[in-house]
C-alpha positions, -999 to +999 in steps of 0.1 A: -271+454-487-244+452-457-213+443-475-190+422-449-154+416-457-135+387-435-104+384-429-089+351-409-056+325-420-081+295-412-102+283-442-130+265-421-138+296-399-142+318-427-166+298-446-183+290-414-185+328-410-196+332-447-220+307-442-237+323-405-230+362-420-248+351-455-280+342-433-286+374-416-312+395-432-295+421-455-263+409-451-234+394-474-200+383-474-184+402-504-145+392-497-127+369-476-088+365-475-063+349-453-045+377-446-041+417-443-023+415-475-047+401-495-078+416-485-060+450-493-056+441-528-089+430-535-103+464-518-091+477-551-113+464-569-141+454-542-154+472-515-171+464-480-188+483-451-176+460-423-146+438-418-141+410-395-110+408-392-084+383-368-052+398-352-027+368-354-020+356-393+005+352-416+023+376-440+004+408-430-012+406-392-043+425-378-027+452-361-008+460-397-040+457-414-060+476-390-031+505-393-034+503-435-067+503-435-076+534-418-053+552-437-065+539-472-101+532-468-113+553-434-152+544-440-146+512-434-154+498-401-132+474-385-147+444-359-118+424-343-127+390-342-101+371-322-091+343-298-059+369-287-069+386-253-037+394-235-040+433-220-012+441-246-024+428-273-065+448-271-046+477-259-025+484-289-054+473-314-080+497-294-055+525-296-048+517-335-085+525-341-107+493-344-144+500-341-151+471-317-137+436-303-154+402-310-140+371-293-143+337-311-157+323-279-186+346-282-224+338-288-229+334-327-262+356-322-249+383-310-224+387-344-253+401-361-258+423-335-220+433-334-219+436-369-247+462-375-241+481-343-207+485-359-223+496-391-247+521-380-230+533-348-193+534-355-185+511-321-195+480-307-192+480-273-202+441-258-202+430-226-170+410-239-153+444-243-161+461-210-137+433-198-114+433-226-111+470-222-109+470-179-077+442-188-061+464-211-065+495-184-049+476-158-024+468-177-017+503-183-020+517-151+010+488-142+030+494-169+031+535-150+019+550-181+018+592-177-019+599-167-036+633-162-064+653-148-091+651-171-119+651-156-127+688-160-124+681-196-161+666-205-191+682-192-218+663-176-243+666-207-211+648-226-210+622-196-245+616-204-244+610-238-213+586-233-233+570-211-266+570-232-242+560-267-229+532-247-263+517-235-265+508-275-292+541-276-289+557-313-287+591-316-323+600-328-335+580-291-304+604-273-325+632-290-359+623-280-347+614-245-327+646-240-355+670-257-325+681-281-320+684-322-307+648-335-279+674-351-270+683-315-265+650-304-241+650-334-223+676-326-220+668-292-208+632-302-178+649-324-167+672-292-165+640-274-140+627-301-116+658-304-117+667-266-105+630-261-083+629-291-104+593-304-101+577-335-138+564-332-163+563-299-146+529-284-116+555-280-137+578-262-146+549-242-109+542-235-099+575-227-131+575-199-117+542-183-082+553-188-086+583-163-113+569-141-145+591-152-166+560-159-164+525-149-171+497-166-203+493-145-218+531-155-214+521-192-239+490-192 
């Protein structure tokens, strides 16, 4: 069973949520609190795979949250589910280390979707995000942020498993496709991450948009 945790200040949306998650096939909300705060104490004596979590509430916020929870519970995966779109606000929660970004305006079927690609794949990467994301670069580049060379730094089978990752392909398909070991595809997948100093694979996404390897475009 998929344990979900929520995490939102408005009572209707996260029963509404409990009530949608509940339905999908091996899935079940296990906590829901109305802020960072509380959901952190009941992780004490509860525990989830997946937390939906909102960025603007009371008492303890998202990005707090999302900052706490990686350090005390790692293995959890973290979905920002949110209304809040301004470039500053997904930069700073993409570079904090969230696993994907859900927007409340979004199709309710494609949650499920987000949830377990989340899960299994460490990332969510929607089409939602690829603008998200492009927002939150131009912001960047106008804010005259220091940017390097990097493009030397990933070689083109790395390319092409950012590419293949990114296309929602698991890592047993990237295998078969590629002829290689599924350990390979691994290993290359954790090269990707230190060469590009990520947190999780939506980093290494960031950090391929940030100095113009990929475009949005080459990762649909």
């Amino acid at each position: 069973m998929l344990r979900v945790g929520i995490v939102d200040d408005h009572l209707l949306f996260r029963k509404s949520m409990t009530l949608l998650i509940n339905s999908f096939e091996g899935m079940h909300v296990e906590i829901d609190a109305e802020n960072g705060k509380l959901f952190l104490g009941k992780l004490h004596s509860q525990s989830v795979d997946v937390v939906l979590m909102d960025i603007q509430m009371p008492v303890m916020d998202g990005y707090e949250t999302c900052k706490r929870l990686l350090s005390l519970f790692p293995e959890i995966k973290i979905l920002i589910v949110s209304q809040l779109s301004t470039r500053e606000s997904i930069h700073k929660i993409m570079e904090l280390g969230a696993h994907g970004y859900f927007t409340k305006n979004s199709n309710p079927e494609q949650l499920e979707h987000a949830i377990r690609s989340v899960h299994e794949e460490g990332f969510y990467f929607g089409t939602e995000l690829g603008a998200v994301i492009k927002e939150a670069m131009l912001w960047e580049k106008n804010n005259k942020l220091e940017l390097v060379h990097a493009k030397e730094l990933l070689s083109d089978r790395e390319l092409q498993i950012i590419k293949m990752v990114c296309r929602e392909m698991k890592s047993k398909e990237i295998a078969d496709e590629l002829f290689i070991n599924i350990r390979t595809v691994e290993s290359h997948r954790k090269h990707i991450m230190d060469k590009t100093n990520a947190k999780n694979f939506i980093g290494v996404v960031l950090y391929a948009l940030r100095y113009d390897i990929l475009t949005v475009e080459e990762l649909r």
